[in-house]
Structure formats: structure tokens, C-alpha cells
ROSE-4610 file (N, C-alpha, C; in Angstrom, 1 decimal, always signed):
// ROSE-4610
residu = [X/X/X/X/X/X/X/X/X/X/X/X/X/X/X/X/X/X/X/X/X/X/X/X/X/X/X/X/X/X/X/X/X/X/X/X/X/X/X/X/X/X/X/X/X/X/X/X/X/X/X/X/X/X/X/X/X/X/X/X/X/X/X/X/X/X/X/X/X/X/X/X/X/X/X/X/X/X/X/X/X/X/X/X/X/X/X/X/X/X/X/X/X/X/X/X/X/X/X/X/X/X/X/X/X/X/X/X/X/X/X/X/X/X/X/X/X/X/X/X/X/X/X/X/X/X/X/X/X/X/X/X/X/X/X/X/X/X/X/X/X/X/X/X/X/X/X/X/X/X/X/X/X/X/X/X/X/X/X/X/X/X/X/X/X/X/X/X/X/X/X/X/X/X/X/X/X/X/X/X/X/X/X/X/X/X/X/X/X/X/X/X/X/X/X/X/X/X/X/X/X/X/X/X/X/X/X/X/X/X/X/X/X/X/X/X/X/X/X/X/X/X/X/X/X/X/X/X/X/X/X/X/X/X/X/X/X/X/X/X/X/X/X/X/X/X/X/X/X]
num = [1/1/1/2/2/2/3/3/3/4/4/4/5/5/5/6/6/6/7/7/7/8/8/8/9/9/9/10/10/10/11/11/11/12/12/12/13/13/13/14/14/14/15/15/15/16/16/16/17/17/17/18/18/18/19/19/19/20/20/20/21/21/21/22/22/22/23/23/23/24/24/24/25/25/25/26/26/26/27/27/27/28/28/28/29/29/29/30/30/30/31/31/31/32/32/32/33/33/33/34/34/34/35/35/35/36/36/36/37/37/37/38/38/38/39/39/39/40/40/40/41/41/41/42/42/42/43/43/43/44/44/44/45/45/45/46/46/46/47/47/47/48/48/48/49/49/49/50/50/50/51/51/51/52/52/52/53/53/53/54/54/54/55/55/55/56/56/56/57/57/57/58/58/58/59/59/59/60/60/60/61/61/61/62/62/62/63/63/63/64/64/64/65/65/65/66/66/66/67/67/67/68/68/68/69/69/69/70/70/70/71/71/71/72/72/72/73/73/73/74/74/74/75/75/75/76/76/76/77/77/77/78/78/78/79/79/79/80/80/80/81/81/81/82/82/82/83/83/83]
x = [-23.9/-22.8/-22.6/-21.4/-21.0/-21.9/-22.8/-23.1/-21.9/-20.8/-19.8/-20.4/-19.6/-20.0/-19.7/-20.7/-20.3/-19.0/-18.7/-16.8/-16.3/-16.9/-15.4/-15.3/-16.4/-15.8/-15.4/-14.6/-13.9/-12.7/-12.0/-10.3/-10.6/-12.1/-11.8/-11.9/-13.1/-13.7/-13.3/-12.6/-11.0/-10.6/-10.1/-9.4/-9.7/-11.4/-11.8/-12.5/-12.6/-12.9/-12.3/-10.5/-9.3/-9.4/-9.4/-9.3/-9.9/-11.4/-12.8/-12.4/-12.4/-12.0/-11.4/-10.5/-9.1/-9.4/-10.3/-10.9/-11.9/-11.3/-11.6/-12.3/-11.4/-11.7/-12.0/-12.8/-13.1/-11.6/-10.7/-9.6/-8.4/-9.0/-8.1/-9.1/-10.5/-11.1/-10.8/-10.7/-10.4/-8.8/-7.8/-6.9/-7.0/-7.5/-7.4/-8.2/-9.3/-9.7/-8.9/-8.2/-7.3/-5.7/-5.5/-4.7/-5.2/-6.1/-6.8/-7.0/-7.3/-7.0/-5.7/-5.1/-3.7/-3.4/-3.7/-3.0/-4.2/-5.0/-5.7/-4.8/-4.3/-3.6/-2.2/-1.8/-0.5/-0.5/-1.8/-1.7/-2.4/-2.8/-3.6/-3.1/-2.4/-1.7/-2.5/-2.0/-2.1/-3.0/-3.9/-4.5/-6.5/-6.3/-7.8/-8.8/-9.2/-10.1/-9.9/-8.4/-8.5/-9.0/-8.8/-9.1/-10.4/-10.9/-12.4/-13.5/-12.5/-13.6/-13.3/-12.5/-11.9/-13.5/-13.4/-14.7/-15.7/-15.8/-17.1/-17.7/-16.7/-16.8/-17.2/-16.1/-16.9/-18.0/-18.5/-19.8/-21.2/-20.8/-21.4/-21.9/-20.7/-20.7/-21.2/-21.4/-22.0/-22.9/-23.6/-25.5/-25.6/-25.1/-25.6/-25.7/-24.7/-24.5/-26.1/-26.5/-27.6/-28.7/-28.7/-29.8/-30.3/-29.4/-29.9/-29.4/-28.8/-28.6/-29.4/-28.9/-29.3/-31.0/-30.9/-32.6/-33.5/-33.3/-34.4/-34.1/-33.0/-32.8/-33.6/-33.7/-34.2/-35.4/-36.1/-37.4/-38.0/-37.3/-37.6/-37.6/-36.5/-36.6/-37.4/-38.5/-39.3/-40.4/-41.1/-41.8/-41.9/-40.6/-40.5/-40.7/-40.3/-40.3/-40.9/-42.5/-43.1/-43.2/-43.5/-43.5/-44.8]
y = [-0.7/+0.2/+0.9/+1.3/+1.7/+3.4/+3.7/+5.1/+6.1/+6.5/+7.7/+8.8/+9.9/+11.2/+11.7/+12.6/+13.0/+13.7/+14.4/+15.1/+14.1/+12.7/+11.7/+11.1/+11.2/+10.2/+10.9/+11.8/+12.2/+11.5/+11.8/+11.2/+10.0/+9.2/+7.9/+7.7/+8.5/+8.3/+8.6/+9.8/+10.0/+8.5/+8.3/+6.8/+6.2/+5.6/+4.6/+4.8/+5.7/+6.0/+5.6/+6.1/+5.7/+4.1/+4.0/+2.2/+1.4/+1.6/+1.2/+1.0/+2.1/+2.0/+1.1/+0.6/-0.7/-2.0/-1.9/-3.5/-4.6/-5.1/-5.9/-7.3/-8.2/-9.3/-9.7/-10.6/-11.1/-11.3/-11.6/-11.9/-10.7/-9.9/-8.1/-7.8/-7.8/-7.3/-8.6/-9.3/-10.2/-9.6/-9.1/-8.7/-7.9/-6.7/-5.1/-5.6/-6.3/-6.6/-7.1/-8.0/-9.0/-7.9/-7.3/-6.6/-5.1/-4.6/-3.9/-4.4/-5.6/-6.3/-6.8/-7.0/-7.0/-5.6/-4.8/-3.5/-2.8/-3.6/-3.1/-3.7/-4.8/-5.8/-5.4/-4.6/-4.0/-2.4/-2.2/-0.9/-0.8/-2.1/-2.1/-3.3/-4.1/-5.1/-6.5/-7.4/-8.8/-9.5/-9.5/-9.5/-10.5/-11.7/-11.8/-10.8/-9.7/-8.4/-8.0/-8.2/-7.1/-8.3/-9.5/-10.3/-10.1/-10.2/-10.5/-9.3/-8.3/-7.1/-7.3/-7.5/-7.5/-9.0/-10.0/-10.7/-10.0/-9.1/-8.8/-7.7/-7.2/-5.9/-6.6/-7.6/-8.2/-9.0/-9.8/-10.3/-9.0/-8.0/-7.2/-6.4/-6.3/-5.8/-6.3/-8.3/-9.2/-8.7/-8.4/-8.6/-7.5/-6.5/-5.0/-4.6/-5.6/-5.7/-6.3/-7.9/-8.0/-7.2/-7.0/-5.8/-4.8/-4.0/-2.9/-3.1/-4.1/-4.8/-6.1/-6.8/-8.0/-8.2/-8.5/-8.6/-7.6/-6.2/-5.8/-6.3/-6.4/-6.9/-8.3/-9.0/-10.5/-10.4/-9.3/-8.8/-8.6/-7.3/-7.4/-8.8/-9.7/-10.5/-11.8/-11.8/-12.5/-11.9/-10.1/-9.9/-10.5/-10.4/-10.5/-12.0/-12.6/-13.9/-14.9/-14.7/-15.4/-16.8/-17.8/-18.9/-19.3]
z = [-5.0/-5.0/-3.7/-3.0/-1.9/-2.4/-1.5/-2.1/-0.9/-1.6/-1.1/-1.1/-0.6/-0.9/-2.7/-3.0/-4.4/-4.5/-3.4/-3.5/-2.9/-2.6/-2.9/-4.1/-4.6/-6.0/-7.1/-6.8/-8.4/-8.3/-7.4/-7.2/-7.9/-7.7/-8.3/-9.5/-10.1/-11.4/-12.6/-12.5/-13.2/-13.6/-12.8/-13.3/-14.1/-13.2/-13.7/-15.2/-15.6/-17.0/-18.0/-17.7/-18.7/-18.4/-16.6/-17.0/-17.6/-17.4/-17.7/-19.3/-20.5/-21.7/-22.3/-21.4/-21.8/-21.3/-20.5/-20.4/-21.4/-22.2/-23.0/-22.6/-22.0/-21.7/-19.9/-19.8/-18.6/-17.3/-18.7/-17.5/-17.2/-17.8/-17.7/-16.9/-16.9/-15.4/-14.2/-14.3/-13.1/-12.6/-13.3/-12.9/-12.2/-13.0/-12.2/-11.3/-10.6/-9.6/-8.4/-8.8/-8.2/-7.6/-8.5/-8.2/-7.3/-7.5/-6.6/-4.9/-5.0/-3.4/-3.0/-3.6/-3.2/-3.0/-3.2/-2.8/-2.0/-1.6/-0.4/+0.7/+0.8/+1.6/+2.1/+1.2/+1.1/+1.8/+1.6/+1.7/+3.9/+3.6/+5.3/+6.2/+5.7/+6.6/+6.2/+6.4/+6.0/+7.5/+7.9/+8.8/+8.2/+9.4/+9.0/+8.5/+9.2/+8.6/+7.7/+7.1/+5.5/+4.8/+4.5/+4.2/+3.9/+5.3/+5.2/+4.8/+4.9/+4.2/+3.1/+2.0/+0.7/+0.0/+1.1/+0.5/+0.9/+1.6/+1.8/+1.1/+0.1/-0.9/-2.1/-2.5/-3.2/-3.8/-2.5/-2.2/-2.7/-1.9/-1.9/-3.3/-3.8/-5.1/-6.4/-5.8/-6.9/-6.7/-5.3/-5.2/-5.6/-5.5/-6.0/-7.6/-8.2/-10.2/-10.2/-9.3/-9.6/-9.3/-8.2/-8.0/-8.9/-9.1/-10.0/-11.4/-11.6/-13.6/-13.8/-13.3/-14.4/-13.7/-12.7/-12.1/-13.0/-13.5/-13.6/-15.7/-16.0/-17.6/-17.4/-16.6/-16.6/-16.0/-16.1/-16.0/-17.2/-17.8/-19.1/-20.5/-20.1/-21.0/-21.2/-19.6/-19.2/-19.8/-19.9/-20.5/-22.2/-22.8/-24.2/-24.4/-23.7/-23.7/-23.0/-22.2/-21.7/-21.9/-20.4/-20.5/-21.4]
């Protein structure tokens, strides 16, 4: 996770609370995602770099879900479930 300041993340987390709630399926988060970078693109110009930061946020944000979620859940499920 991008660690921000704690007085930056309210403006966001507001949000993401109501939005967070209404996400059901895989392809309503693939949206608000999808549409999220498009309005990074829009918001900062159509340029190789936005591009390439927009993959590099989300590259970033895979390895970080695994880092501190599933790595340490697939830790646990190795103890319960030894070879």
C-alpha cells in the first residue's frame, strides 16, 4: 500500500467505504478500477508516463495484496495443512 500521510487519506477513505460496500463481483471491481485509470489519463494527459505509472501502481499494488494478505493466509494454511 502507498503509505500517504494520515491527513491525506480522509478525502479518500470517505469514499472508499460507500464504494467498497457496493462491490459485489470481480467485474464491478475490475471496473471501478478501470475507470479509475482512465480518469487518471484524463485528468494528467495521454502520454507514455501516465501510462506507465498507472502499470506501475498497479503492479505494485498486486505485490503488496500479496505481501501483507495472501502470503501470510498461505502460511497459515500450510501450517493446518502440512505436506
Amino acid at each position: 500500500m502507498p503509505y500517504i500521510k494520515n491527513s491525506d487519506r480522509g478525502q479518500f477513505d470517505e469514499m472508499l467505504v460507500l464504494l467498497g460496500d457496493r462491490i459485489e463481483t470481480a467485474g464491478e471491481f475490475n471496473y471501478i478500477i478501470t475507470r479509475l485509470a482512465h480518469k487518471y489519463i484524463e485528468n494528467n494527459g495521454e502520454c507514455y508516463q501516465n501510462y506507465n505509472d498507472i502499470v506501475g501502481v498497479l503492479e505494485s499494488a498486486k505485490m503488496e495484496l500479496y505481501r501483507k494478505k495472501i502470503a501470510p493466509y498461505e502460511d497459515i494454511k500450510e501450517k493446518e495443512n502440512p505436506l
